[in-house]
C-alpha positions as CSV (number, residue, x, y, z in Angstrom):
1,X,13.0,-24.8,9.8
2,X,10.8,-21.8,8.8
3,X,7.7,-22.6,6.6
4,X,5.9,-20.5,4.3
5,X,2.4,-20.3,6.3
6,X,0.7,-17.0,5.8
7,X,-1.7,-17.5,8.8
8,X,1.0,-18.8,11.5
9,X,1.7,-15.8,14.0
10,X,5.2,-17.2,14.1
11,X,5.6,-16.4,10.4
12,X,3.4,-13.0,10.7
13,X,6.0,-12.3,13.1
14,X,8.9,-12.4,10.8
15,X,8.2,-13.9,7.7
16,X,11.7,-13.1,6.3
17,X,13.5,-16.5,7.0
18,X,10.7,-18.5,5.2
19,X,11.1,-16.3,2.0
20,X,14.9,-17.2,2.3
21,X,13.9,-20.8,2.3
22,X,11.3,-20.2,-0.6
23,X,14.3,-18.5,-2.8
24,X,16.4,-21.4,-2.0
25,X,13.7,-24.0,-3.3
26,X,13.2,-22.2,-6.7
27,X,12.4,-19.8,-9.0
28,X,8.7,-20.3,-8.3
29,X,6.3,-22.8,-6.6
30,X,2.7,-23.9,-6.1
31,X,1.2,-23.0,-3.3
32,X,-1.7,-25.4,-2.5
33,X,-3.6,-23.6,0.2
34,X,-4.3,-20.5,-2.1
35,X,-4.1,-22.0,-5.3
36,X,-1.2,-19.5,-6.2
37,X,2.1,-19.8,-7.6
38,X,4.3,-18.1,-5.1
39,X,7.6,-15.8,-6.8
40,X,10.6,-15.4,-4.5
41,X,13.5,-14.0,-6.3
42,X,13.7,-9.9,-7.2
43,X,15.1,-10.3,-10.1
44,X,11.8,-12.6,-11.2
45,X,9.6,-10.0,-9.8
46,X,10.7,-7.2,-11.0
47,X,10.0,-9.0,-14.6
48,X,7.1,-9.9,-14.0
49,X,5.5,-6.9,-12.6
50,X,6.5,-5.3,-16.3
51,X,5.4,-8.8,-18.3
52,X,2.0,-8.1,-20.0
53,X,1.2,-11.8,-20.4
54,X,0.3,-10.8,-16.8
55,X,-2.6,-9.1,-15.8
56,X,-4.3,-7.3,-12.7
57,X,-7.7,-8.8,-14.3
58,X,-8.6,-11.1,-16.9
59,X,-12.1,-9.7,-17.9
60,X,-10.6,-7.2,-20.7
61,X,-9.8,-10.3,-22.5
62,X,-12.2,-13.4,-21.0
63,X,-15.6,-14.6,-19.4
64,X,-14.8,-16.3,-15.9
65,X,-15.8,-19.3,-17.8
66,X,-13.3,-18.9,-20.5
67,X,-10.2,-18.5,-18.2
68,X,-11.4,-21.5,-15.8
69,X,-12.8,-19.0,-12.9
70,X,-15.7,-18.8,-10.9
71,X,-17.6,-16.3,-10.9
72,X,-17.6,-13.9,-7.6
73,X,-21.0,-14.4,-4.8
74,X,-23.8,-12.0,-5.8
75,X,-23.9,-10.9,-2.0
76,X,-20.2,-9.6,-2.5
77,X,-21.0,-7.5,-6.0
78,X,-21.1,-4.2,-4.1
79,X,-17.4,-4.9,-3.4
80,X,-16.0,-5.9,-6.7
81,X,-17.9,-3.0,-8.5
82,X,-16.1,-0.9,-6.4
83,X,-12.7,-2.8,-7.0
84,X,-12.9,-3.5,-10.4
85,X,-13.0,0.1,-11.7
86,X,-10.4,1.4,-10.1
87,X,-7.0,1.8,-12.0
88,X,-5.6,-0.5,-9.9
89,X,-7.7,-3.4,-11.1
90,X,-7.5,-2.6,-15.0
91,X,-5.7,-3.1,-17.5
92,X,-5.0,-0.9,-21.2
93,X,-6.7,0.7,-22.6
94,X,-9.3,1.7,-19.4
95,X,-5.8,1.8,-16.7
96,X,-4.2,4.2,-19.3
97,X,-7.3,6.4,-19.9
98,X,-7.6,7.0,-16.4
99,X,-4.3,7.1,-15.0
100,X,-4.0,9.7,-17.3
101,X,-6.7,11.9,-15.8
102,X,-5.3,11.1,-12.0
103,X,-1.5,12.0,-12.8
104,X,-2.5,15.4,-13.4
105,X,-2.8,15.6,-9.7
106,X,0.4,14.0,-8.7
107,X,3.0,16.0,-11.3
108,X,5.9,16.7,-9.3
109,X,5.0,20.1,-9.1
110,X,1.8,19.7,-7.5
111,X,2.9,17.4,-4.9
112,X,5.9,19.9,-4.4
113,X,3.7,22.3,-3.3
114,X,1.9,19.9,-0.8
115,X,5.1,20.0,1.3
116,X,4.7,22.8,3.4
117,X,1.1,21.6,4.4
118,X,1.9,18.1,4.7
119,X,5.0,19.6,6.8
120,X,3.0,21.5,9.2
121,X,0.7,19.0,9.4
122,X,3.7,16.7,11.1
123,X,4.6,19.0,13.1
124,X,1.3,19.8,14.9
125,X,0.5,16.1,15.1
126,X,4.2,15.5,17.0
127,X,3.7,18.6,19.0
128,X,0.4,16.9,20.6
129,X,2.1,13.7,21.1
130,X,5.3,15.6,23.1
131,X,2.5,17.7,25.0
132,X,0.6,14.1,26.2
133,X,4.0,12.6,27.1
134,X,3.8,10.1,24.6
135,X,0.8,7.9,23.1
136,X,0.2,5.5,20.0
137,X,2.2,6.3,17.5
138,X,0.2,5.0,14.6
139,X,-3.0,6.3,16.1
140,X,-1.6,10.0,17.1
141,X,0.7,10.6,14.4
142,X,1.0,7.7,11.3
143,X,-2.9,7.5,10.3
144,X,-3.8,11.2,10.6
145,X,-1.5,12.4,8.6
146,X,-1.7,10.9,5.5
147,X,-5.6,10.5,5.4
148,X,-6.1,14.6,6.3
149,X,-3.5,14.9,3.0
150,X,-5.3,12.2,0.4
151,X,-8.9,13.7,2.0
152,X,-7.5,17.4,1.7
153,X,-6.5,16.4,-1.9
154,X,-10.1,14.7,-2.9
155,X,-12.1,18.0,-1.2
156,X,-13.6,15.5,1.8
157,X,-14.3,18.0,4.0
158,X,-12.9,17.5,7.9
159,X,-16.3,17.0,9.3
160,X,-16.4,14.1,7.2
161,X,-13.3,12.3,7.4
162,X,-13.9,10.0,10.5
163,X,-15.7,7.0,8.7
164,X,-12.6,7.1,5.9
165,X,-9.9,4.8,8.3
166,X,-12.4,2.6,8.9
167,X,-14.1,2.0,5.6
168,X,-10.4,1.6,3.7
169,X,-9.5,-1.0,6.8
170,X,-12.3,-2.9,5.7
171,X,-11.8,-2.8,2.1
172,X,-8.7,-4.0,2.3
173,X,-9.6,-6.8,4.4
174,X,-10.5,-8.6,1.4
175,X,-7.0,-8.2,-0.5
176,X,-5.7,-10.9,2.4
177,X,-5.3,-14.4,1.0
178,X,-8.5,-16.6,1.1
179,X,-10.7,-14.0,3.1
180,X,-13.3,-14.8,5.8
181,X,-17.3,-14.4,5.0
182,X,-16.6,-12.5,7.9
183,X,-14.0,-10.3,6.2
184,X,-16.2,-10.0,2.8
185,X,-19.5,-8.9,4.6
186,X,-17.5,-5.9,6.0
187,X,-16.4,-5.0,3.1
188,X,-19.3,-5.2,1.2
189,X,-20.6,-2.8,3.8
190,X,-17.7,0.0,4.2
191,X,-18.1,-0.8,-0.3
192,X,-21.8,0.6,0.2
193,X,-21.7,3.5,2.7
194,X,-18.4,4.4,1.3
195,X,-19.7,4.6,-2.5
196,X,-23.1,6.5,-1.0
197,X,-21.1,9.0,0.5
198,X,-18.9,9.7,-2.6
199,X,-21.8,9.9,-4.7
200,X,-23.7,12.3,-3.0
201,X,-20.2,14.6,-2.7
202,X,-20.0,14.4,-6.3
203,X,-23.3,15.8,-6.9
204,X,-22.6,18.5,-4.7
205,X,-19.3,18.9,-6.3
206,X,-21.4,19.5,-9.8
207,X,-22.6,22.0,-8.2
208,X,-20.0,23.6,-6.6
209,X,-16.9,22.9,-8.2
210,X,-13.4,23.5,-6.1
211,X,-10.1,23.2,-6.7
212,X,-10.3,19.6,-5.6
213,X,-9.1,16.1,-7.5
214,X,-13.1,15.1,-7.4
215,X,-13.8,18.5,-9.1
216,X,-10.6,18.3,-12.0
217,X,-12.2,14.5,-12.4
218,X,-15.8,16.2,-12.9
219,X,-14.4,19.0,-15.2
220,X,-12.5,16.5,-17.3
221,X,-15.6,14.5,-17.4
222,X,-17.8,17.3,-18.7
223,X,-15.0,18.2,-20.9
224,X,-15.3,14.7,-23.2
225,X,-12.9,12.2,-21.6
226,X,-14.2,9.0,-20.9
227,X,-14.5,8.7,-17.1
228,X,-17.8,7.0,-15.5
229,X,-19.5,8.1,-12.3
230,X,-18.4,4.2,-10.8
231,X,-14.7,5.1,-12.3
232,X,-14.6,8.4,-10.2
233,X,-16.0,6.9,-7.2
234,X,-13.5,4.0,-7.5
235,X,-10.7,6.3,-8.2
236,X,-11.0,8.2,-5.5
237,X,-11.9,5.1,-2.9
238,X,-8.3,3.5,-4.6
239,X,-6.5,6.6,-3.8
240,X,-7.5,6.8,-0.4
241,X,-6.7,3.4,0.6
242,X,-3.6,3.1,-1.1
243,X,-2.8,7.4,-0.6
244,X,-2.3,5.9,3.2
245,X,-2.5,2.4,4.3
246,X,1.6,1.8,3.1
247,X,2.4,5.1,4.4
248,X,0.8,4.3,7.8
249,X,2.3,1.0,8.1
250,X,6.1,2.0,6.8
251,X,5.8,4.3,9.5
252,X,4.9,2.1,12.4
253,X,7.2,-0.8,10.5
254,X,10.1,1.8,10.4
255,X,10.3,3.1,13.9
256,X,9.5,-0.4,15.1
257,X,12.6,-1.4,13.6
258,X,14.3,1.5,14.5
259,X,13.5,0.7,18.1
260,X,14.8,-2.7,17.8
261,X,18.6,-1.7,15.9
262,X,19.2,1.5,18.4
263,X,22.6,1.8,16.7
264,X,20.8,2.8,14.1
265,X,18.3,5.0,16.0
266,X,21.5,6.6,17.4
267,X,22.9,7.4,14.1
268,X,19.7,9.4,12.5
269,X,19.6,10.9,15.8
270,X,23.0,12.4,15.1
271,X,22.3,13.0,11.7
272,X,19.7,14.1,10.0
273,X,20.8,14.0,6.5
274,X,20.2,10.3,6.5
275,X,16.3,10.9,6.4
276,X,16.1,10.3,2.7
277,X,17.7,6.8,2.9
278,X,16.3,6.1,5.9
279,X,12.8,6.0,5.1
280,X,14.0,3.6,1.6
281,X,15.7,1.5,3.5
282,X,13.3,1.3,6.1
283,X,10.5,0.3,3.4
284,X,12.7,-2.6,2.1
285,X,13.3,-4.2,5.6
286,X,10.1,-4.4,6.7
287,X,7.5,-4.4,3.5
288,X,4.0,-2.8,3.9
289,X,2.7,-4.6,1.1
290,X,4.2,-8.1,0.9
291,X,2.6,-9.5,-2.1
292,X,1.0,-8.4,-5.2
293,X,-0.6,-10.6,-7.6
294,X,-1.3,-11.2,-11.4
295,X,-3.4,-13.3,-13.4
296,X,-1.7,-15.6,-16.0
297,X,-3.1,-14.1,-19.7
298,X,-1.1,-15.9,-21.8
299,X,1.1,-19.4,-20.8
300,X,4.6,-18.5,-19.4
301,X,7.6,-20.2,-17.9
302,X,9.9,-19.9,-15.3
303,X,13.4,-21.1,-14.7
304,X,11.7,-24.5,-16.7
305,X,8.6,-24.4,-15.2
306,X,5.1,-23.7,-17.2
307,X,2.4,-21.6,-15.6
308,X,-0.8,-22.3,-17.4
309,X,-3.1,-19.2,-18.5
310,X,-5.6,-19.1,-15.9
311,X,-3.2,-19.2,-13.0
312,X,-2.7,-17.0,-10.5
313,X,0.7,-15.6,-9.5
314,X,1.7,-14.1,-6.0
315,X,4.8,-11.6,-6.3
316,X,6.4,-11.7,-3.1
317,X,7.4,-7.9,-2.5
318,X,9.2,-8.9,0.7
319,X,11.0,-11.9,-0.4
320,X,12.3,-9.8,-3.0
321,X,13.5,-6.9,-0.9
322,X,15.2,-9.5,0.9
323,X,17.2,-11.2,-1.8
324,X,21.1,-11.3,-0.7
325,X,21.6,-11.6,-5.0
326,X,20.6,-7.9,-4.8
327,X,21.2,-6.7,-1.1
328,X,24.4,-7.0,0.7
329,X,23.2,-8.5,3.9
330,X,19.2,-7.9,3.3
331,X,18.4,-8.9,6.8
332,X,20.3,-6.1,8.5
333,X,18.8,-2.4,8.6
334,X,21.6,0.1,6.9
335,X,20.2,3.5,6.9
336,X,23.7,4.1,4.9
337,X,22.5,1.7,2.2
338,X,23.1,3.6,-1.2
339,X,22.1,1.4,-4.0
340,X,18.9,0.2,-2.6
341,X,16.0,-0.8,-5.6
342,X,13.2,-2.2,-3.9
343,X,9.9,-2.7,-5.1
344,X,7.6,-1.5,-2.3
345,X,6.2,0.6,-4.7
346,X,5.9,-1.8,-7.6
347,X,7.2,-1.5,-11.1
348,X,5.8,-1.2,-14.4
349,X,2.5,0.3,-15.5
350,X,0.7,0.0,-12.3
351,X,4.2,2.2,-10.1
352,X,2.4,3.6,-7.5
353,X,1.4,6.9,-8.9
354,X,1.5,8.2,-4.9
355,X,4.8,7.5,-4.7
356,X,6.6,10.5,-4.2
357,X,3.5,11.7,-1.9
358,X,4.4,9.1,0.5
359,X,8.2,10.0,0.6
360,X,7.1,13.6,1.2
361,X,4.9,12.2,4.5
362,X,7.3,9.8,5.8
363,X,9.9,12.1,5.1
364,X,8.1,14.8,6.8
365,X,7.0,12.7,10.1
366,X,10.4,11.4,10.1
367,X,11.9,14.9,10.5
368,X,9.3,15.8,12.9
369,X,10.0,12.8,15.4
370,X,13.5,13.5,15.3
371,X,13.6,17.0,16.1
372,X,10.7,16.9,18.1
373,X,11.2,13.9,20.3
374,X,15.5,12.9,20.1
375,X,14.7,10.7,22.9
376,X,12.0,9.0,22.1
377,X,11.5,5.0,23.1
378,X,8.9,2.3,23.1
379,X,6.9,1.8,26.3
380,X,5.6,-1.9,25.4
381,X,6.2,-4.1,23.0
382,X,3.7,-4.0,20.1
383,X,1.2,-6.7,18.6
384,X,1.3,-7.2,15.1
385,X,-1.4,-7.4,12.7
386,X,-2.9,-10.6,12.4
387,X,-2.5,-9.9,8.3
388,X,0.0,-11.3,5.5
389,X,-0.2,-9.2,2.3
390,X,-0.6,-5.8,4.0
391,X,1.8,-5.9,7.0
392,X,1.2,-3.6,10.0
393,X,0.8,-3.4,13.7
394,X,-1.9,-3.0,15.9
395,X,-0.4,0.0,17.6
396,X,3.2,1.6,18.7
397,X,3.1,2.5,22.2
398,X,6.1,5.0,22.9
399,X,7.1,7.4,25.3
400,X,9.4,10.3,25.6
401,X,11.7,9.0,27.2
């Protein structure tokens, strides 16, 4: 029988029968180990993610002390200074006044006219892969390209873009359930070196202005709106992180599971129109993000059951992409699949603003694969990413076949 166990490599594996299990159980359920109440059911999700009795943070509203919370370790404050001021992390009126200032840069227009770089960009990353005779696919082709497009955004020049991977993989180390020392002290680290560098680039940016997302954040700065140094340097470290990790790991997840249903290989190989569905479909089978969660503002119940203020809910993205109440037969891959509302991007205030960004890349490496590499196969099987909430693999070893 398959158990809900976050840190079992059996579940890592394929975590999609436990969440059928979980939605059989109940609406929701406590989850002991992580102190969380765990959400299976799309339909409960979805809600939620738009309930504003919920909250990303609970500090707009209470001390730690006043919503039953401990405080976060001094040694980790570099971290959550970082985290905190970032969009992500906040709530109205501070995620409004910002996210206003970012969308500016991600109007459909603006990312329209991304496409023929991010494009190119695809296409010179597959061309080196077909001239070595195959490689990593997540190292050659699904890492560079979205982190040269969220760095060519932000103005990080290319000499300076090595440290980026690394830092954000370290960051997001901590958004794993119950995270090591280990974990933490790295972050804390990539937090410092990451928010040096940004600083200093912003000074320089003062000085220099471009046509850059850290020089429109400076201008509208200096032009009255409310936007702190720590906001801009969290803002720009939040769209980085999340501008690529789910775009890397759809990628790698996708072809991955394209490997594995070569029926379905076969049939985007013979046509290409099916891109567009693909890459949905391909984000609801295999979830990069597989849980988001909320704090509990105000007292709320579900299906008869009262979640105190003060708890802490998980939103289980995958289990939700995988409800059969939504999906005809969720646990098979249908690049055809038509009516296809997952949440991979979330819902609600905190959408990812990215969003159509990251269809444009997968789209764009999808294309490039095809055309570039119609036989294309997998030379070993992969490890997986000893990680729950951000699922991804190690590396995709492929060949040409």
């Amino acid at each position: 029988m398959a158990a809900f166990d976050p840190w079992d490599p059996a579940f890592l594996a394929d975590p999609y029968p436990a969440y059928a299990e979980l939605r059989a159980k109940g609406r929701v359920q406590y989850f002991e180990p992580t102190n969380q109440w765990l959400v299976p059911h799309h339909a409960d999700v979805s809600a939620l993610l738009r309930d504003r009795r919920l909250g990303r943070t609970y500090q707009h509203r209470f001390t730690h002390e006043e919503f039953g919370r401990t405080a976060p370790q001094a040694e980790h404050e570099p971290f959550h200074t970082l985290n905190d001021h970032g969009m992500l992390d906040l709530e109205p009126p501070d995620h409004t006044r910002i996210r206003r200032l970012v969308s500016k840069a991600f109007t459909p227009r603006t990312v329209e006219r991304l496409v023929p770089y991010v494009t190119g960009l695809a296409g010179e990353l597959v061309d080196r892969l077909v001239e070595a005779g195959g490689g990593d696919l997540l190292r050659d082709v699904a890492e560079p390209l979205p982190v040269a497009v969220i760095a060519e955004m932000l103005g990080i020049p290319e000499s300076d873009r090595a440290p980026l991977r690394p830092w954000s993989a370290d960051i997001c180390g901590m958004y794993e359930l119950n995270p090591s020392e280990d974990t933490a002290a790295r972050a804390v680290r990539a937090s410092v070196e990451f928010t040096e560098y940004l600083r200093e680039l912003i000074a320089e940016r003062r000085g220099k202005p471009g046509d850059d997302l850290i020089s429109g954040l400076i201008a509208a700065y200096d032009e009255g709106d409310r936007l702190t140094e720590q906001e801009m340097i969290s803002t720009c470290v939040l769209l980085l992180n999340a501008g690529h990790e789910a775009t890397v790991n759809a990628t790698v997840n996708g072809w991955y599971a394209l490997f594995r249903n070569p029926e379905q290989l076969a049939a985007l190989r013979a046509d290409h129109s099916l891109v567009p569905r693909a890459v949905e479909e391909l984000m609801r089978y295999d979830t990069p993000l597989q849980l988001f969660e909320r704090w509990v503002l105000d007292e709320i119940e579900i299906d008869g059951t009262t979640v105190p203020r003060g708890a802490e809910i998980a939103l289980l993205f995958g289990s939700a992409n995988h409800d059969p109440a939504v999906f005809a037969h969720p646990e098979r891959l249908d690049l055809t699949r038509a009516d296809n509302p997952h949440i991979s991007f979330s819902a609600g205030i905190h959408y990812c603003i990215g969003a159509p960004l990251a269809r444009i890349e997968l789209t764009a490496s999808m294309r490039a694969l095809l055309e570039k590499t119609p036989t294309l196969t997998l030379s070993k099987p992969p490890s997986r990413k000893p990680n729950f909430v951000i699922r991804g693999l190690e590396g995709l070893s492929v060949e040409l076949g």
